[in-house]
C-alpha positions in Angstrom: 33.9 -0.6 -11.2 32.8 2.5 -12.6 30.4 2.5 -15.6 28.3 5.6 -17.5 24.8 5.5 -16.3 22.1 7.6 -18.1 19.9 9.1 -15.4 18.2 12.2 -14.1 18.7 13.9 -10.8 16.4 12.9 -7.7 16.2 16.0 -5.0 12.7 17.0 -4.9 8.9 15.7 -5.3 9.1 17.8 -9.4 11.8 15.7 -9.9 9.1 13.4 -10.7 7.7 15.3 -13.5 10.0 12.6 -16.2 8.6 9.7 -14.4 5.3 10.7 -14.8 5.5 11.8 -18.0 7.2 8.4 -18.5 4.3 6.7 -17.3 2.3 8.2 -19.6 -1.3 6.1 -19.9 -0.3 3.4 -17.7 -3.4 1.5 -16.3 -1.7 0.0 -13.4 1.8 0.9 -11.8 3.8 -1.1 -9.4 5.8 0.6 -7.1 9.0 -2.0 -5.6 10.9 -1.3 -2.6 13.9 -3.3 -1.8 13.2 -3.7 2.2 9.8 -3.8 4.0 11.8 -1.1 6.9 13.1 1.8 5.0 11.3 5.3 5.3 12.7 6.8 2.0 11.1 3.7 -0.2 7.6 4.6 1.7 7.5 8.2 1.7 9.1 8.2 -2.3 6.1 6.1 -3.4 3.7 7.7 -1.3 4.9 11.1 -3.0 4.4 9.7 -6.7 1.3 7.7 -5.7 -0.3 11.1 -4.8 0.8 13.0 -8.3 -0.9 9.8 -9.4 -4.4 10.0 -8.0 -4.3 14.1 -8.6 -2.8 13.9 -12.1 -3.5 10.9 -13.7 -7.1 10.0 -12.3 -5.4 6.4 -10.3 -8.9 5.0 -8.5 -6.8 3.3 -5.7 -4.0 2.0 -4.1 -3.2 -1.9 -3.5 -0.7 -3.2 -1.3 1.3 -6.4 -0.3 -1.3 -6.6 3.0 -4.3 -8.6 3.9 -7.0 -8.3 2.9 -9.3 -7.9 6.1 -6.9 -5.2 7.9 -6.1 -3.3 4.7 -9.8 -3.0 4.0 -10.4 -1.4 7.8 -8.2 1.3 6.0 -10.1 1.4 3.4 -13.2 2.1 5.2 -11.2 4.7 6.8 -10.0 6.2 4.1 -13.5 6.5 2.5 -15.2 7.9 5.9 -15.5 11.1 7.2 -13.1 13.2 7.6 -10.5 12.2 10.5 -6.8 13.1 12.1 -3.5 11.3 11.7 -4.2 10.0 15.3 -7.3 8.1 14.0 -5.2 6.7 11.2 -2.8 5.6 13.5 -5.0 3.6 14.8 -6.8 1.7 12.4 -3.5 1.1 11.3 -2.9 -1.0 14.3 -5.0 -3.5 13.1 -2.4 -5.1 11.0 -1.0 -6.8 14.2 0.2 -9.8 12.6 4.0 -10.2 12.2 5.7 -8.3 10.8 3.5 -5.3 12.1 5.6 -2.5 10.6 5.2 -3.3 6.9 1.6 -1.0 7.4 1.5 0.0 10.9 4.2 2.6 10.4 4.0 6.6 10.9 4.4 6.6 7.0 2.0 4.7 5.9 -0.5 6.8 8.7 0.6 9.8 7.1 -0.5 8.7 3.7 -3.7 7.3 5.0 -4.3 10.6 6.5 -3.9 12.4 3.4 -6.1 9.7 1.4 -8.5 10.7 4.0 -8.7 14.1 3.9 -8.4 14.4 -0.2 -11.4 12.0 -0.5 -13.2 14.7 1.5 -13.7 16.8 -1.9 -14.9 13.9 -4.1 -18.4 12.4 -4.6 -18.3 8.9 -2.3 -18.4 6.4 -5.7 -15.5 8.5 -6.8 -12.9 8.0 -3.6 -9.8 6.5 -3.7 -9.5 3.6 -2.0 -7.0 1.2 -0.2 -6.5 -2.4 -0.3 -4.8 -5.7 0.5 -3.7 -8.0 -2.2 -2.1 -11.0 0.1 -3.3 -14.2 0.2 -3.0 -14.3 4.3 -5.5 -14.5 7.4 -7.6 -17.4 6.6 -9.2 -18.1 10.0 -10.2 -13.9 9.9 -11.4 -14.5 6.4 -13.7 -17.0 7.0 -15.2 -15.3 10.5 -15.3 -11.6 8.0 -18.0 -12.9 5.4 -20.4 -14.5 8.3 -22.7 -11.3 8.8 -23.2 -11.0 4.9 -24.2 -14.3 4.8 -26.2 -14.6 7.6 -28.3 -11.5 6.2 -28.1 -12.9 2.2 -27.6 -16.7 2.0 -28.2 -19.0 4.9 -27.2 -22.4 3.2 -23.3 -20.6 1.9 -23.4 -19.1 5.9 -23.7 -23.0 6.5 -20.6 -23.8 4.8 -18.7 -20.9 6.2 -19.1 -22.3 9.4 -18.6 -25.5 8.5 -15.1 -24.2 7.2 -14.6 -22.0 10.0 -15.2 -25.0 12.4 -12.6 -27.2 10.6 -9.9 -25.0 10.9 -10.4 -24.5 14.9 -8.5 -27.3 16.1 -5.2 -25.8 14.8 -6.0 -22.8 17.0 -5.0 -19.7 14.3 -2.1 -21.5 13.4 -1.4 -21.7 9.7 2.6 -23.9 10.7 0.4 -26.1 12.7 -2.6 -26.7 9.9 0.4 -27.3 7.4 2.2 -29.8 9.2 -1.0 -31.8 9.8 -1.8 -31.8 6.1 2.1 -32.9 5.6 1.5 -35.6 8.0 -2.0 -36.6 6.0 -3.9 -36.1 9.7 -6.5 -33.3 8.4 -7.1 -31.7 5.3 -9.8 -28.7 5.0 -9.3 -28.7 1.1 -13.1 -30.3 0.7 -14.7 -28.0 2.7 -13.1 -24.5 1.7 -13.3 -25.5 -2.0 -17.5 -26.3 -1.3 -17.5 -22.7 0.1 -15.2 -20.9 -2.7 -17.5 -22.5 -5.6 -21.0 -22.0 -3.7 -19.6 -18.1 -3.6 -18.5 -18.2 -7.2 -22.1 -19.5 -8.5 -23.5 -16.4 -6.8 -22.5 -14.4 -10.1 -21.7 -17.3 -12.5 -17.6 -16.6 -11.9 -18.1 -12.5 -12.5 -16.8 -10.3 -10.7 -19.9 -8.9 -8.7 -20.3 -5.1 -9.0 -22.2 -4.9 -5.4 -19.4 -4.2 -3.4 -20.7 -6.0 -0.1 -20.9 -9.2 -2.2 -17.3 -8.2 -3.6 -16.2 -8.3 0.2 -17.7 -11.2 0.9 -16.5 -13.4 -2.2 -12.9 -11.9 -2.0 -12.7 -12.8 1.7 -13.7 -16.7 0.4 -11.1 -16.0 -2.4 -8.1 -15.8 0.9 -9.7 -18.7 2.2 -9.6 -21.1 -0.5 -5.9 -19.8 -1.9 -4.6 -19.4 1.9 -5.5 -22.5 2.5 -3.8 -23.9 -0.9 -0.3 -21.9 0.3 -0.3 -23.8 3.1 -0.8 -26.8 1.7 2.2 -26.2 -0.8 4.6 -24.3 2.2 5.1 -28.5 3.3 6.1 -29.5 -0.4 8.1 -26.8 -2.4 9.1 -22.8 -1.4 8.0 -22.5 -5.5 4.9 -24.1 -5.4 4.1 -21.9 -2.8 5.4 -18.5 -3.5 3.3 -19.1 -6.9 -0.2 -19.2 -5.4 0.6 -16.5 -3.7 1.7 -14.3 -6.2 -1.0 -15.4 -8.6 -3.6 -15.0 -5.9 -2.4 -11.2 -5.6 -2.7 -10.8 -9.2 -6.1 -12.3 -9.2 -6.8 -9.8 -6.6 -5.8 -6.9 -8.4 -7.7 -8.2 -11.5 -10.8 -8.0 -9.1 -10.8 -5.0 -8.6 -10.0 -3.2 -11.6 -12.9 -5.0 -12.9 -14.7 -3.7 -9.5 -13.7 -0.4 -10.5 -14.6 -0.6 -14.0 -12.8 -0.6 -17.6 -11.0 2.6 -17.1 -10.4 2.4 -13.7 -6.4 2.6 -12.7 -4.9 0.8 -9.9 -1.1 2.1 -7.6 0.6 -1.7 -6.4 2.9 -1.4 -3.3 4.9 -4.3 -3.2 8.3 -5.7 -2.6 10.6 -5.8 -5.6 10.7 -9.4 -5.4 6.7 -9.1 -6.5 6.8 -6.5 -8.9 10.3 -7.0 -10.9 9.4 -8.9 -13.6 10.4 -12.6 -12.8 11.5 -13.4 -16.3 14.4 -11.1 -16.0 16.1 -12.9 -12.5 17.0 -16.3 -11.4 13.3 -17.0 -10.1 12.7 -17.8 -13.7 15.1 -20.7 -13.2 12.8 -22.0 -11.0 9.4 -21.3 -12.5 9.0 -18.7 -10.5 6.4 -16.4 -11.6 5.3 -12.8 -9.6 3.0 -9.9 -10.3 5.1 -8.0 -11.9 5.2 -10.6 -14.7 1.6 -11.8 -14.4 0.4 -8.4 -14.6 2.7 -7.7 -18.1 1.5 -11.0 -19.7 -2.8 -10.4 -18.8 -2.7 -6.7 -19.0 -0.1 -6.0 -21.9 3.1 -4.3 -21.0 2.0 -1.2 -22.6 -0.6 -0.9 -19.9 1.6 -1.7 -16.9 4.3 0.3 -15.6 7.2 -0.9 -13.2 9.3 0.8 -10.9 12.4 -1.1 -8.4 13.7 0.7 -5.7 16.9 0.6 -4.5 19.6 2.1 -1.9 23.6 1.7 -1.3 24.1 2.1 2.4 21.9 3.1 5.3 19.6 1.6 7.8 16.5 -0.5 8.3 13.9 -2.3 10.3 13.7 -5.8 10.4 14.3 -8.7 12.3 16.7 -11.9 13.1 14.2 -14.2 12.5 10.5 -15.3 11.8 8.4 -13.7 14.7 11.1 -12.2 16.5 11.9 -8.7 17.7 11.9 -5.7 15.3 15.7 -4.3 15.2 16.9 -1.2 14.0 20.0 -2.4 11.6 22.7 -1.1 9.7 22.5 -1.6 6.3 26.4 -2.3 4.6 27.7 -0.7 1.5 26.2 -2.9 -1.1 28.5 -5.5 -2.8 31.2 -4.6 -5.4 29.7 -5.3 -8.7 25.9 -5.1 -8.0 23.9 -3.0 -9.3 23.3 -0.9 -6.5 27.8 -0.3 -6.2 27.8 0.7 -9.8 25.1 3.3 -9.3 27.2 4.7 -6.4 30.4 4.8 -8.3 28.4 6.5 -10.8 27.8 9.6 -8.1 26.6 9.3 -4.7 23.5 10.8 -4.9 19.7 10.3 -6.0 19.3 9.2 -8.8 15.8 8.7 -11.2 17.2 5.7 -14.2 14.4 5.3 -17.3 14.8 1.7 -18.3 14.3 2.7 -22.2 18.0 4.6 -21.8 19.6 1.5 -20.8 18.2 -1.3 -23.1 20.4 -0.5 -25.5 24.0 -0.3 -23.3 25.8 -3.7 -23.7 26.4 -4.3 -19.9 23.0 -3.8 -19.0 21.9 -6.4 -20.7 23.5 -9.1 -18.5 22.3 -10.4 -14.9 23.8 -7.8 -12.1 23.5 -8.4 -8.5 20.5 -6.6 -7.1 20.0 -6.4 -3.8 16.4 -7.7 -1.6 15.9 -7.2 1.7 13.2 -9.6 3.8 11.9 -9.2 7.2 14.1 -11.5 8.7 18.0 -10.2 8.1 20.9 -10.6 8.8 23.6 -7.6 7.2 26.5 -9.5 8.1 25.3 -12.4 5.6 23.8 -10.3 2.9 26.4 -10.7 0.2 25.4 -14.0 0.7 22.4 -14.2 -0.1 20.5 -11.2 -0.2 21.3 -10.3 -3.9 19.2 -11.4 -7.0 20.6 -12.1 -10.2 18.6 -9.3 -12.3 18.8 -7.9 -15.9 17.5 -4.6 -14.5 16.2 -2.7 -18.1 13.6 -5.6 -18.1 13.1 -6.4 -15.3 11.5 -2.6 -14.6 10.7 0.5 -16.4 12.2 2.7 -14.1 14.3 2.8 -10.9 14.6 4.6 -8.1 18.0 5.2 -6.6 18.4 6.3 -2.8 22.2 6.3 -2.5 21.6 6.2 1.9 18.5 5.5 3.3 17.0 5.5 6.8 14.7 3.4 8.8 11.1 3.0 8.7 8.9 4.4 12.3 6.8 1.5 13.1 3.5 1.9 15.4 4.3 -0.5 18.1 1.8 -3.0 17.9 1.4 -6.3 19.9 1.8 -9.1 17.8 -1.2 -12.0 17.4 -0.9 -15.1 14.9 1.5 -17.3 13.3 1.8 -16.7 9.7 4.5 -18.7 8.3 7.4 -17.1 6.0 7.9 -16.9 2.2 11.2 -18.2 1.7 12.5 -15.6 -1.3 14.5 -13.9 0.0 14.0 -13.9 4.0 10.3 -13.5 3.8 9.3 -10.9 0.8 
């Protein structure tokens, strides 16, 4: 099938220059990808999120990572001034599965350059980097002890108390859900004590000491990671909602951190930032942050960008935990979105959603290809496709007509996260 597409030519970082311009005021822009392993979708978004920070005054970025490890970064990125080696390895703190989502050579290179550019501003003025995900309880709970132990012995108390329930199940979150689906232990009572005794601190504000901040987001993972795992054992919906909603939350935190006119960069998987409304996950009340952020913060104020690719290669993995693989990626399916771009040309290609709304076709459901950390190419027509009206669903798109795989920093693997379940663990 071959179809007129309106769209710009993609060859080089000016290229950009429409986007931006497109972008225009934006307070917050979400950058998709539609894999977690492919080196153009990093090194594309690292390119705009620069032109960002340098040209539009963004105050940080905030990625689909925990909190605890993205925050290391963070730190890092606010030091002294250090070489890509060091940012290599504070990068292999994020040694839970799947490592390579931010313990790659592209994300070090970015980090690097965060790094070095912070170097010429004033330290309240850096840019910083963060995690969003609602992940690492048990690391959570042990990461606000010392700022308790120095500010509030009786919520250090509770931490413990927390801390000490959770112990038994030995770091895993599979094995702390199953017990709750088999009604043996719940920690509900004593994470929800510690989440409110943090939120009374500052009457449910956001506090503007950042050491507090720390402190009450790390509660924040504890009392919503502890609520996703909960859900995993009743309903892939139930669950994928607190965690989306948790990273919204998150970013809502820290704009407020950041103050009124501060503006936030959001790398995430498509399946996050595509607004919900506009696929099949609405079907089943689905929501994600590309939809939470349009309803709180206005669509005017948020910008949306999907990312996709015909053919090529990627890292990922057969299954939860196992092995990363370096896989061949198949010619996308006839009739998805990604096909119909090819047939239009095979080559990069920048789409403005605002060209499209108005074309007939484009405003019915097309195929759109998402990629998980667990996949499998010769099943992806399957399965790995979701139904999208794409001039909604974003405000741009990125078009990568062959991609290549992401460089991961080999990291060894500790913990047992469990899997969101749309699509293949997103």
């Amino acid at each position: 099938m071959r179809v007129q597409i309106p769209h710009y030519p993609l060859r080089h970082e000016k290229d950009l220059d429409r986007l931006l311009q497109e972008i225009d005021d934006a307070r917050v822009v979400l950058l998709g990808e539609a894999s977690h392993g492919t080196h153009e979708y990093y090194t594309w978004r690292a390119a705009l999120s620069k032109r960002l920070i340098q040209e539009k005054g963004f105050d940080f970025i905030a990625v689909e990572g925990e909190w605890a490890d993205s925050y290391r970064v963070n730190n890092f990125v606010k030091g002294p001034r250090r070489d890509s080696m060091a940012a290599v390895q504070v990068l292999r703190h994020f040694n839970r599965w799947p490592t390579w989502m931010w313990g790659n050579y592209e994300v070090a290179s970015l980090v690097t350059w965060l790094n070095q550019q912070n170097q010429q501003r004033p330290a309240p003025n850096r840019t910083g980097f963060y995690g969003l995900d609602v992940y690492c309880l048990w690391e959570a709970l042990a990461d606000m002890q010392p700022h308790l132990q120095r500010t509030n012995p009786e919520l250090l108390l509770a931490a413990r108390t927390a801390h000490k329930c959770f112990q038994p199940f030995s770091r895993d979150a599979q094995e702390y859900a199953m017990a709750v689906a088999r009604a043996d232990k719940t920690c509900y009572s004593e994470i929800n004590r510690l989440w409110r005794g943090m939120e009374r601190l500052t009457g449910g504000a956001v506090p503007k000491d950042e050491n507090l901040f720390v402190a009450q987001q790390h509660a924040l993972v504890a009392y919503n990671g502890e609520r996703y795992y909960q859900a995993m054992t009743r309903s892939s919906s139930e669950s994928w909602n607190i965690r989306d909603r948790h990273m919204m939350e998150t970013l809502r935190r820290l704009l407020e951190l950041h103050g009124p006119s501060s503006k936030a960069i959001v790398w995430e998987h498509n399946t996050h930032v595509g607004d919900a409304r506009y696929t099949d996950m609405a079907s089943s009340a689905e929501v994600n942050v590309g939809q939470l952020a349009r309803q709180q913060l206005g669509r005017e104020n948020v910008f949306i960008v999907g990312f996709g690719s015909y053919q090529g290669s990627v890292i990922a993995a057969d299954a939860w935990g196992s092995p990363i693989k370096h896989l061949l990626v198949p010619e996308a399916k006839e009739g998805s979105w990604e096909q119909l771009l090819h047939a239009a040309g095979p080559t990069d290609k920048l789409l403005l959603s605002k060209d499209l709304r108005d074309i007939s076709f484009f405003k019915k459901r097309l195929g759109h290809r998402a990629i998980g950390v667990v996949y499998n190419p010769r099943l992806e027509r399957f399965g790995n496709y979701v139904p999208s009206v794409i001039p909604q669903r974003y405000d741009a798109f990125i078009y990568l007509d062959k991609t290549t795989a992401l460089h991961p920093i080999e990291t060894p693997v500790k913990g047992n996260e469990p899997p969101d379940l749309y699509p293949s663990g997103t």
